[in-house]
C-alpha positions in Angstrom: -80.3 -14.3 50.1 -78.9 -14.7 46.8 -79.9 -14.0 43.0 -78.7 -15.8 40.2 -78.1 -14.3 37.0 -81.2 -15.7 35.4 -83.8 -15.0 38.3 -82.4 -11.5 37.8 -83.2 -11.5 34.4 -79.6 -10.8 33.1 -77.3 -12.9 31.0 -74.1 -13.9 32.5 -70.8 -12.2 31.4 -69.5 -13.9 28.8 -66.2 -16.1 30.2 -63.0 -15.9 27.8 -62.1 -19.6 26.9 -58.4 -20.3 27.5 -56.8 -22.1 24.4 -53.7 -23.3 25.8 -52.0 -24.8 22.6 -52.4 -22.1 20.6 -50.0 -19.4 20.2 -50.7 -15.7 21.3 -52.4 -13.7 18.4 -49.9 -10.9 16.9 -51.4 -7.6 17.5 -51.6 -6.0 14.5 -49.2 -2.8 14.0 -51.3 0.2 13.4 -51.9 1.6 10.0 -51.0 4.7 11.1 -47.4 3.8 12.5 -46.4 2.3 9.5 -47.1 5.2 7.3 -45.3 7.0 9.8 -42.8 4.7 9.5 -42.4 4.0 5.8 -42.5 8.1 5.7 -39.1 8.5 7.4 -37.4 6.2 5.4 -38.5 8.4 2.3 -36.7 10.8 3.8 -34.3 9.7 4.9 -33.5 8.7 1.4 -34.0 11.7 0.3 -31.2 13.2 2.1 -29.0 10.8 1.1 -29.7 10.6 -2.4 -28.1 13.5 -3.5 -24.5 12.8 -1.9 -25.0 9.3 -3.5 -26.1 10.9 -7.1 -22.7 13.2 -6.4 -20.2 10.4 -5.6 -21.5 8.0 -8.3 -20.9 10.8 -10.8 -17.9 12.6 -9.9 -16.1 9.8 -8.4 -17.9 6.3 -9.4 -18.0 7.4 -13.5 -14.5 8.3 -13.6 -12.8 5.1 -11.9 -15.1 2.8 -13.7 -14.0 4.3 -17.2 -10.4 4.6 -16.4 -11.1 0.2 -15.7 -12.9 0.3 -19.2 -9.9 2.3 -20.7 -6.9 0.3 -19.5 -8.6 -2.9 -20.5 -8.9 -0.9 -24.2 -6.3 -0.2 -27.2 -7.0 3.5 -26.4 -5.0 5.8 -28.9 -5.9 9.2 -30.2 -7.2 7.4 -32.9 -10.4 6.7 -30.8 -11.4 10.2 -30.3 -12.8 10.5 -33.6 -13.2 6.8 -34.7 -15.2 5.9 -31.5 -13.2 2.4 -31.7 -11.2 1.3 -28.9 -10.8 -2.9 -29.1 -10.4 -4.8 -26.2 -7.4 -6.0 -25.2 -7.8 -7.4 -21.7 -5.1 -6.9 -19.0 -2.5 -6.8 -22.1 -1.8 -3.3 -21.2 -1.2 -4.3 -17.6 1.1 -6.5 -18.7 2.7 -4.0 -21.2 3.1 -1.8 -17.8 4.9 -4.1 -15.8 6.8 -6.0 -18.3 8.5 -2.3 -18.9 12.0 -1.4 -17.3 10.8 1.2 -15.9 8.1 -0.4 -13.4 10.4 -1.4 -11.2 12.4 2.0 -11.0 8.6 4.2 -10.4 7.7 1.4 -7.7 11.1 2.4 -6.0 11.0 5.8 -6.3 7.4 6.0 -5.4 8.3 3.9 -2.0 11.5 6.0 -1.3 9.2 9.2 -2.4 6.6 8.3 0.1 8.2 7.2 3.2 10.9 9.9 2.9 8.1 12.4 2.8 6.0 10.7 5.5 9.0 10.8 8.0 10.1 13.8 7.4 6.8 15.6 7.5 5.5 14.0 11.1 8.9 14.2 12.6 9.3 18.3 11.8 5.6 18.7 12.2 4.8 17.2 16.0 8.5 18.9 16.9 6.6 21.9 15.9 3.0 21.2 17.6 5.1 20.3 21.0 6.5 23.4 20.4 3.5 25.9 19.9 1.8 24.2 22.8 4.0 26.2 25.2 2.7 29.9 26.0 4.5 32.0 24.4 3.9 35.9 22.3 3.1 35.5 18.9 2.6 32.2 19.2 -0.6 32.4 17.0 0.6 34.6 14.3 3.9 31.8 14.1 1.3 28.9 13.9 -1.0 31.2 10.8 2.8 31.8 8.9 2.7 27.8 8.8 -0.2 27.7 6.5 1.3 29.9 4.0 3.2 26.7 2.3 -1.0 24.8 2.2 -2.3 28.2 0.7 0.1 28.3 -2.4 -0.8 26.8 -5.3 1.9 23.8 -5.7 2.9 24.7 -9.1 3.3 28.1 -7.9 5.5 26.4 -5.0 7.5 24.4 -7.3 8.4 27.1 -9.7 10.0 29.0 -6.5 11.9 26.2 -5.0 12.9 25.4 -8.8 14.5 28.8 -8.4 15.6 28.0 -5.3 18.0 24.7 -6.3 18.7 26.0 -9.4 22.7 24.7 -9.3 24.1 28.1 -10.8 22.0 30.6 -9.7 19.4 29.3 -6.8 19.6 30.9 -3.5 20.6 27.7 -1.7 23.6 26.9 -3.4 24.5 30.8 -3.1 24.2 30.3 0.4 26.8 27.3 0.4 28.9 28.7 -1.4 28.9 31.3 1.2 29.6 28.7 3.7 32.4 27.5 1.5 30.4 24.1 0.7 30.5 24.1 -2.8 27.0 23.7 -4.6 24.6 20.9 -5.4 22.9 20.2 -8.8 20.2 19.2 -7.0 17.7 18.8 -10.2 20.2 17.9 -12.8 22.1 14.8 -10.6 20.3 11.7 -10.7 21.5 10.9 -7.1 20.2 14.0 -5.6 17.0 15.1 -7.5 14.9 12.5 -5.8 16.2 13.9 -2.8 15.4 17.5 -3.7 12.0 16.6 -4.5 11.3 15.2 -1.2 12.7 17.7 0.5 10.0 20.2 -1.0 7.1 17.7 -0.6 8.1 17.5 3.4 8.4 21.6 3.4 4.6 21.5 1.7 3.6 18.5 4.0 4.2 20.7 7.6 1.5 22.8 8.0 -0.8 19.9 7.6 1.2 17.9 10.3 1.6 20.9 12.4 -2.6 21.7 12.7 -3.8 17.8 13.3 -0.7 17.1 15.5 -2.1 20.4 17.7 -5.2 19.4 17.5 -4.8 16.3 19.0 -2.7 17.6 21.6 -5.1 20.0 22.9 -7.4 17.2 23.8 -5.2 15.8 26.4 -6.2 16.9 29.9 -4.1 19.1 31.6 -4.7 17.7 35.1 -2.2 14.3 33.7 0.7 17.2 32.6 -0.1 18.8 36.2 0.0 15.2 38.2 3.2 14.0 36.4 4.7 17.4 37.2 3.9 16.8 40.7 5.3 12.9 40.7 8.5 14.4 39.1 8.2 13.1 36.2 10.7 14.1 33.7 9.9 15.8 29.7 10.7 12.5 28.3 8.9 10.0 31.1 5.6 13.1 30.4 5.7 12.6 27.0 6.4 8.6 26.3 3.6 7.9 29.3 1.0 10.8 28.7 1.6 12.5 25.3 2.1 9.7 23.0 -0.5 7.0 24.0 -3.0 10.1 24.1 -1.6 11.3 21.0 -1.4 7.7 19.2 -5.1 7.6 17.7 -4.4 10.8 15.6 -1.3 10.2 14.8 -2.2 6.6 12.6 -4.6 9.0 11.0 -2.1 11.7 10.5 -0.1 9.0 9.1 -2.6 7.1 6.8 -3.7 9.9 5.5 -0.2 11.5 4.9 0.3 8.2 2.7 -2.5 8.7 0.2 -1.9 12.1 0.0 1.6 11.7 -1.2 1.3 8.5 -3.3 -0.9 10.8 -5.4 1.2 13.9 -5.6 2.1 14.9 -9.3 1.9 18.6 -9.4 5.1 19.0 -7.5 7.7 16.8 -9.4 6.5 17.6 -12.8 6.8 21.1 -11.9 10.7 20.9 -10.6 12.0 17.7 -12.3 9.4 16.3 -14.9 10.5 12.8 -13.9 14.2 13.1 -14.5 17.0 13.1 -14.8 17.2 9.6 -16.0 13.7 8.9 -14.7 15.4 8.9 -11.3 12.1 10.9 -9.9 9.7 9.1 -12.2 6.9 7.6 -9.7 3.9 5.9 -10.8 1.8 9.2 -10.8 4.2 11.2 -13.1 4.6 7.8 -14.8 0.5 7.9 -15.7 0.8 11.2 -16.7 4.1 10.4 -18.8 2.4 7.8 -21.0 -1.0 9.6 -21.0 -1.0 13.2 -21.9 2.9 13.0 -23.2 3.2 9.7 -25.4 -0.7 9.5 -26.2 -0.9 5.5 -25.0 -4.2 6.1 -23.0 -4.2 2.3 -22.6 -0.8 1.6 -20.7 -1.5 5.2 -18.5 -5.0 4.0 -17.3 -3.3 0.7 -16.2 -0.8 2.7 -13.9 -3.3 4.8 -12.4 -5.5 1.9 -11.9 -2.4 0.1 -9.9 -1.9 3.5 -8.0 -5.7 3.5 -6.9 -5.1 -0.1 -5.9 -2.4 1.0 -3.5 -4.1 3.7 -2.6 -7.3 1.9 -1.3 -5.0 -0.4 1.2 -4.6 2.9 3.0 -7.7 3.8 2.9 -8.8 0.8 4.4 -6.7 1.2 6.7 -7.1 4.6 7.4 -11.2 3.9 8.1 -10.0 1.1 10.8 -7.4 3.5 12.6 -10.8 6.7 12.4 -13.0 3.7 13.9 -10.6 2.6 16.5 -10.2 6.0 17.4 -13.6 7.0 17.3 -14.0 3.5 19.9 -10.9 4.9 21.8 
């Protein structure tokens, strides 16, 4: 025998009605998360703030007024008139109008991909070198930093000493060897040499220590199985070294490249642009018409072009990191 809900005296339970054109009702997030939520952002920002604060100051404030500057007629007259007019890109045009643009655009070229060559080709002979076991093969590899722990005009007051033509030790040393000496910073065809020649010596240790570095990340085990094939030191290194080696070495390179369009300290110390401008590049170029003939205008404009060049490689320097990083 059955009851039914109203004999028993109780109200059915209420059915849910089915609506099906209408869509399903969004549950609301809870309050609670999205304080949560909102909360991590804050801090989030919060640690980032500060290195954006940093950058925009140190880095941002500078570049922007170098623009403002090279777009100016900036003299030394502006430093206590406050009046710079604007001149647009005249001094850009000033810049590369000049004779000499051409000749700092060529140097700067031959300067950097002399230095660049030099540089990776002594420093992975080294790192292939100090990857072998062998005693004092630490202590050797520390003696390498010496050149990164001088200060560079310190550096190129010694090797100014050094190629002195009359009394430097090199050319005492060829005469020695009955090769006659060199004016190696008097002789327009040689200085530019001479210069990169010390920015390759200054340029090693920082080859030597990626170079390593990358090398110590390749696995043993392919050495050991190559060994085993019979592989020969050439076939090892063009099929295991190299391709394993090839992400660190664009970065080696890129960033070799930006560090040497920008070097300054280094020629001024040992040639000061000459002779004959034949070492003038676009950094000692800046500084030429900045700090020495007072046209603040023309100088930003260089630099400017020099940060232009610059960013290119840094470009591509982040693509070669994030490859590698994908790698």
């Amino acid at each position: 025998m059955t009851t039914t809900a109203a004999e028993a005296g109780t109200e059915p339970a209420a059915m849910p009605r089915r609506n099906r054109g209408a869509l399903p009702t969004p549950t609301p997030r809870p309050i609670r998360a999205t304080n949560h939520r909102r909360h991590e952002v804050l801090i989030q920002w919060a640690f980032v703030a500060p290195a954006i604060l940093y950058i925009a100051f140190f880095f941002g404030y500078p570049v922007a007024k170098n623009i403002v500057m090279s777009l100016q007629d900036y003299t030394t007259k502006t430093f206590y008139t406050g009046e710079a007019p604007f001149v647009g890109v005249a001094n850009y045009v000033t810049v590369i109008a000049s004779s000499l643009f051409p000749t700092t655009i060529i140097n700067t070229a031959l300067f950097t991909v002399g230095s660049i060559i030099g540089q990776f080709a002594i420093g992975l002979a080294l790192a292939l070198f100090f990857q072998r076991r062998f005693p004092l093969n630490s202590f050797l590899r520390a003696l390498l930093l010496v050149p990164w722990l001088l200060p560079l005009i310190a550096s190129s007051a010694v090797w100014k000493w050094m190629l002195d033509q009359d009394s430097g030790v090199i050319n005492e040393l060829l005469k020695a060897l009955h090769l006659g000496s060199v004016p190696w910073l008097v002789d327009p065809n040689v200085a530019l040499v001479a210069v990169i020649l010390v920015n390759v010596w200054l340029g090693i240790p920082f080859n030597v220590t990626i170079l390593y570095s990358g090398l110590q990340e390749i696995p043993p085990e392919l050495y050991e199985a190559a060994a085993l094939d019979g592989a020969t030191r050439a076939q090892t290194f063009w099929n295991i070294t190299w391709p394993n080696l090839r992400p660190v070495v664009s970065v080696v390179l890129v960033l070799g490249v930006v560090y040497t369009l920008k070097v300054l300290d280094i020629i001024l110390g040992l040639t000061g642009g000459g002779p004959a401008n034949s070492t003038q590049t676009l950094a000692t170029d800046s500084y030429h018409r900045s700090f020495v003939e007072f046209a603040f205008g023309p100088g930003a404009a260089v630099s400017n072009i020099l940060i232009v060049i610059s960013l290119v490689f840094s470009f591509i320097y982040l693509r070669s990191n994030r490859r590698a990083v994908d790698e």
